[in-house]
Phi, psi and omega in degrees: 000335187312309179342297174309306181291359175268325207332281187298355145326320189256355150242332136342295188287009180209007167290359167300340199267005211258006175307133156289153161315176150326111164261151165075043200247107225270142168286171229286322205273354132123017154269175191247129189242115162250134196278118270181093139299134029320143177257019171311148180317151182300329207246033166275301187330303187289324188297311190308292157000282184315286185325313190281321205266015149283317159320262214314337200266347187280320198237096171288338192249013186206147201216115182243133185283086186274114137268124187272124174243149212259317168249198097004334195266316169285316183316293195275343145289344165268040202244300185306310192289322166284353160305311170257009146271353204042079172235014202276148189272179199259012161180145189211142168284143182232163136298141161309324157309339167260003181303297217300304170356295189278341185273270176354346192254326189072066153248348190240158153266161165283161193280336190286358168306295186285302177315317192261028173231195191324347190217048189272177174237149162327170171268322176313282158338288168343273168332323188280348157314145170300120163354326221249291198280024180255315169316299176293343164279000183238157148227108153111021173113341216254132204266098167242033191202164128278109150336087169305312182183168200265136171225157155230164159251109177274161158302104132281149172186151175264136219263335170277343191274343202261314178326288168306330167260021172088351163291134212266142180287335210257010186219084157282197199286174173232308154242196185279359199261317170305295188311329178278317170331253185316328154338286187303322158317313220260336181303078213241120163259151186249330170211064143048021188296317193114336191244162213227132181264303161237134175280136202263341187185129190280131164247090205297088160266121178206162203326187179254318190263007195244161185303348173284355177339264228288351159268017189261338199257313200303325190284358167266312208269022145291352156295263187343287186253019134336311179269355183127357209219188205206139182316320218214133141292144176315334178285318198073060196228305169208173189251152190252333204273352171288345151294177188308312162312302182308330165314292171328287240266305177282350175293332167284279231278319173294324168302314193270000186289289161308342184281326194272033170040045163307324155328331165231047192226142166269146220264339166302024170354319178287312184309327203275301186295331201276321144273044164052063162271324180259096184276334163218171182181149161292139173194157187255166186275010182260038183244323201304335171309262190322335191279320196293346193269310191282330191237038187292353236220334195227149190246104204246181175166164176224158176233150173306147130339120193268137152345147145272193196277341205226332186172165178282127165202175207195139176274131194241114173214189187169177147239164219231114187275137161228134161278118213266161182271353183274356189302163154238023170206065175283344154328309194270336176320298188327310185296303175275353160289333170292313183292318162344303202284336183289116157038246177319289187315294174302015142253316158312257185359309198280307159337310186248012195223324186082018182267166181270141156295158189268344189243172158269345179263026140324313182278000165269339155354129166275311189294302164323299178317309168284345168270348174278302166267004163287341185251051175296026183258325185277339193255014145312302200274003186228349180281328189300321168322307228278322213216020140319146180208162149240169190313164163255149188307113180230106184273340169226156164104329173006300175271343167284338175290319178310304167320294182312299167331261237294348162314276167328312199255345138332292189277340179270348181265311186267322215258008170063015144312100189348138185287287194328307200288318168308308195293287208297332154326291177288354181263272184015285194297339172286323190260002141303278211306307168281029177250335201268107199253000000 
């Protein structure tokens, strides 16, 4: 993450360079190739695949150039270096976490260059994204991204591991009281060693400084307002999570860490569930392609996110298609995000990708409908959007408040520091960053 207090600094210095080329300047076979940076997952690939040659077949005149960079991390460094060569590509998958960066730079348009001009979208359309990833495509209020898809987090847990411990399968936790419960059931030394052969519940901990950090805070912060509390005050003025919810949320996630000696449990949670080591853990819907192949074997399932003390919630991401000002066809870029958005695509897209839609009218779909009930494991994660929420807006400091989170819940789990004290530490350093303008 250290990496990240230079971004902006370094593209700053070369936002004199983001002029674009010729646009809409057609390749040697007389179509227009737009080029397309992503990092989605190895078992994504055919759906995406699939998704484009329906585009391409749609748009006869337009051929989008799919490239793969293999994590999020490689992405916006190899983002950076093409900023300042003006190689920047004509639509890249984003983090939410790289806007302020990229707007600060002048690499991106805002979506309203497009929405409002001639080959726009409704205020309707608009409006029908979900609320949570419209939040998340914007900085600083101002729309500089389109949503591709919705991802949240559910309960996997094994229906046979519940069985053996006297639980009903057909009853996962409900709430955090459950959760803890059944953990500790699921929680097995089997010959009395001290070391425990299956584990009842994954508390996803992982270094701070290493690259799962920011996916370690996001997988916290349905706890936080499970209890009541919030990352950030609505003003951007200080950060909330060192208060008494954030206390709450990790004072559970430390207890279970330590009773199950997680500390000498591999970070590999899949690896783990998949040789029936693990009995429940958080995953997202973009495993469901693949689980059906791995976990053919096991009797599985997923559930809503068990309650907290004050309400239900589930963390709501996705990435976010931006259009770079270095493009030379931001039209036809324009054109496939606009299609990326209809309906119809974004249930074929969810179908074949196991990513979540991004709108409700997704759900008139008839074939969506009919694919919700063969699959429920898939229409967990699609019951859930109603009570999804994302991060509130942190317009400056963004990625050091993160860095900070996944500090504090490091050093109070591994490294045994009082949570309060960790928390009130790391927030001193969070209300610096976003104060500093």
């Amino acid at each position: 993450m250290k990496k990240y207090t230079l971004l902006a600094a370094i593209l700053l210095s070369f936002a004199a360079l983001n002029c674009g080329g010729d646009k809409n300047e057609p390749s040697g076979n007389g179509k227009v190739e737009v080029i397309f940076w992503h990092s989605f997952v190895s078992s994504t690939i055919p759906a995406l695949n699939e998704l484009i040659a329906k585009f391409e077949k749609e748009n006869p005149g337009i051929t989008i150039n799919a490239q793969y960079i293999p994590t999020g991390d490689a992405l916006i460094q190899k983002l950076i270096t093409a900023i300042q060569s003006k190689t920047a590509p004509d639509i890249s998958w984003l983090h939410s976490d790289f806007m302020e960066d990229l707007v600060n730079a002048d690499a991106i348009y805002k979506m309203d260059d497009f929405i409002k001009g001639d080959d726009g979208i409704s205020d309707e359309d608009l409006n029908d994204i979900y609320p949570a990833l419209r939040l998340q495509s914007s900085w600083r209020g101002t729309l500089y991204s389109l949503p591709m898809e919705a991802t949240n987090l559910a309960l996997l847990y094994n229906k046979d591991m519940f069985k053996a411990a006297g639980l009903d399968p057909d009853h996962p936790p409900k709430n955090w009281d459950e959760l803890h419960e059944y953990a500790k059931k699921l929680t097995i030394d089997k010959n009395n060693d001290g070391i425990f052969e299956q584990v009842g519940f994954f508390v996803p901990v992982f270094p701070a400084a290493g690259p799962q950090g920011p996916w370690m805070v996001w997988q916290f912060m349905p706890y936080l307002w499970q209890a009541g509390g919030y990352l950030i005050d609505s003003a951007q003025t200080h950060v909330m999570y060192n208060e008494e919810p954030g206390v709450e949320a990790l004072t559970l996630w430390k207890q279970m860490y330590q009773e199950q000696k997680l500390s000498s449990f591999t970070t590999d949670f899949d690896v783990a569930f998949t040789s029936k080591r693990l009995a429940m853990a958080m995953d997202g819907p973009w495993n469901l392609p693949r689980y059906k192949d791995l976990l053919k074997n096991l009797n599985w399932a997923f559930a809503p996110l068990p309650a907290g003390p004050k309400k239900q919630a589930t963390v709501v991401g996705g990435e976010y298609l931006a259009i770079f000002k270095q493009s030379k066809h931001p039209k036809e870029a324009w054109k496939f995000l606009k299609w990326m958005i209809r309906p119809d695509v974004q249930a074929f897209w969810a179908m074949k990708s196991g990513y979540l839609p991004i709108r409700h009218a997704v759900h008139n779909v008839p074939e969506f409908q009919k694919y919700l009930t063969e699959n429920p494991d898939f229409k967990v994660f699609v019951d859930q959007m109603d009570v999804g929420q994302a991060q509130r807006p942190i317009d400056y400091g963004a990625l050091e408040v993160t860095q900070n989170v996944s500090q504090a819940i490091e050093r109070s789990t591994l490294g045994k520091v009082d949570i309060k004290k960790a928390l009130d530490e790391a927030a001193v350093k969070s209300n610096k960053a976003i104060n500093k303008k």
